[in-house]
C-alpha positions in Angstrom: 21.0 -3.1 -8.9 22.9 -6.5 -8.7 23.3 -8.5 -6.1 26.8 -9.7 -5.2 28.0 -12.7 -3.3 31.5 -12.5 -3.0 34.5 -14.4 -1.6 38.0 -12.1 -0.9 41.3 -13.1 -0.7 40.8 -16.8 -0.9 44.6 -18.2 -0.6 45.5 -21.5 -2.5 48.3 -23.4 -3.3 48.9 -24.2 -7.1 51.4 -25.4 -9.2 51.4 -22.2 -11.9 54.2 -20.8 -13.8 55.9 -20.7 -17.1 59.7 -21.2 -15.9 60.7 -25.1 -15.0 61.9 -24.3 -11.0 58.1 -23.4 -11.1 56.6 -26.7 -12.5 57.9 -28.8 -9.2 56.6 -26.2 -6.4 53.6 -24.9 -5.3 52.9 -21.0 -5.4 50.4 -19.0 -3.3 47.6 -17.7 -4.8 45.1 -15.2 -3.9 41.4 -14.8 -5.4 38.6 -12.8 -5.3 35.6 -13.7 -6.6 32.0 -12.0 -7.3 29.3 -13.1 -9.0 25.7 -11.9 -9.4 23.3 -13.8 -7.8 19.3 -12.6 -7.1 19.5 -13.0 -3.0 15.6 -11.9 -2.7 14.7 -15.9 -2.6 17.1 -17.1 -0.5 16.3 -13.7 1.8 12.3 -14.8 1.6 13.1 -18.1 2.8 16.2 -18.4 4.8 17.0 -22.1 2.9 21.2 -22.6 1.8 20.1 -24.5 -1.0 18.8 -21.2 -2.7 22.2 -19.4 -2.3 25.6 -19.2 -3.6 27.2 -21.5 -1.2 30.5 -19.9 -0.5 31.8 -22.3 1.8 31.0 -24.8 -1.1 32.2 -22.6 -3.7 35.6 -22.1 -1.8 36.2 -25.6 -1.5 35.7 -26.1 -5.4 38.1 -23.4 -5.8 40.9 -24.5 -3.6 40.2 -27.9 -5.1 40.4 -26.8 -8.6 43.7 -24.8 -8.0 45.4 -27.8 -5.8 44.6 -30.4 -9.1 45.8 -28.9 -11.5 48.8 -27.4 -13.0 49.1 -24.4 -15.7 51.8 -22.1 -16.9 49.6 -18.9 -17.3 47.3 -17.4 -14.5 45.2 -16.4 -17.4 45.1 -19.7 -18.2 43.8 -20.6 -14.4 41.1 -18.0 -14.1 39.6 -18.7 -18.1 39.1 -22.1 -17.0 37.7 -21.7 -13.4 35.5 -19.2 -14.5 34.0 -21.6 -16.8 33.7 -23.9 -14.3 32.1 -21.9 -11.8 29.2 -20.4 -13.9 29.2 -24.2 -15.0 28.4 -25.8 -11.8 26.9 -23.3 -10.0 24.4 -21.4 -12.3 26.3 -18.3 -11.8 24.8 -15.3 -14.0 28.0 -13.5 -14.1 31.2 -12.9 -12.3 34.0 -11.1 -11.9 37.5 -13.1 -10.6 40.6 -11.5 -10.0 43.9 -13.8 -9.3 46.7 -12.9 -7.9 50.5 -14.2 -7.5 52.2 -12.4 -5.1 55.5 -12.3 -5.0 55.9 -12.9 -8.5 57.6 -9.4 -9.3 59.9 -8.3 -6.0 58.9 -4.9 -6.6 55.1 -5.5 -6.7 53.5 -6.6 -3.5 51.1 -8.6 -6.0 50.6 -9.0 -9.9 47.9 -11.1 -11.6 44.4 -11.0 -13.7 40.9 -9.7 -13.8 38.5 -10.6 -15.7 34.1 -10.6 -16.2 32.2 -13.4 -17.5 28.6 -14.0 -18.5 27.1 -17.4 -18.6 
């Protein structure tokens, strides 16, 4: 069995979308994020450094989003996800991002996608 750390419905502010009117604002995003992570170390010991650091993790994320610009969602959660195994020493995750809003008849629309280290 895997263990999952996990961080739901993280909302950001980017500047993503193909059409111009969407270059010069900022668009609510929302993401999900899992990765595997052995928690039986951190669990033995009770030390942060030996975790996932959510709270650290988050703050990359919303960073990441806020700094950047990209037409495609696809686009956003390719790179992030590189990024995050990157920097973290994540195994494997899972990331799901979402643009609501983006189709009136949706109450969301967006990716999903798994990646390995």
């Amino acid at each position: 069995m895997k263990d999952i750390v996990f961080i739901e419905e993280l909302k950001v502010l980017a500047v993503i979308g193909v059409y111009e009117w969407e270059k010069s604002i900022q668009q609510e995003l929302l993401l999900d994020l899992e990765m595997e992570h052995d928690n039986r170390v951190p669990a033995q010991t009770d030390d942060l450094s030996k975790t996932l650091d959510y709270e650290a993790i988050s703050n990359f994320i919303t960073t990441f989003c806020t700094e950047r610009q990209f037409e495609l969602i696809e686009t956003l959660a390719e790179r992030l996800s590189e990024e995050v195994i990157q920097i973290f020493s994540v195994s494997a995750l899972t990331l799901t991002v979402r643009k609501p809003g983006a189709v009136s008849a949706a109450r969301s629309v967006g990716v999903k996608l798994y990646r390995t280290a």
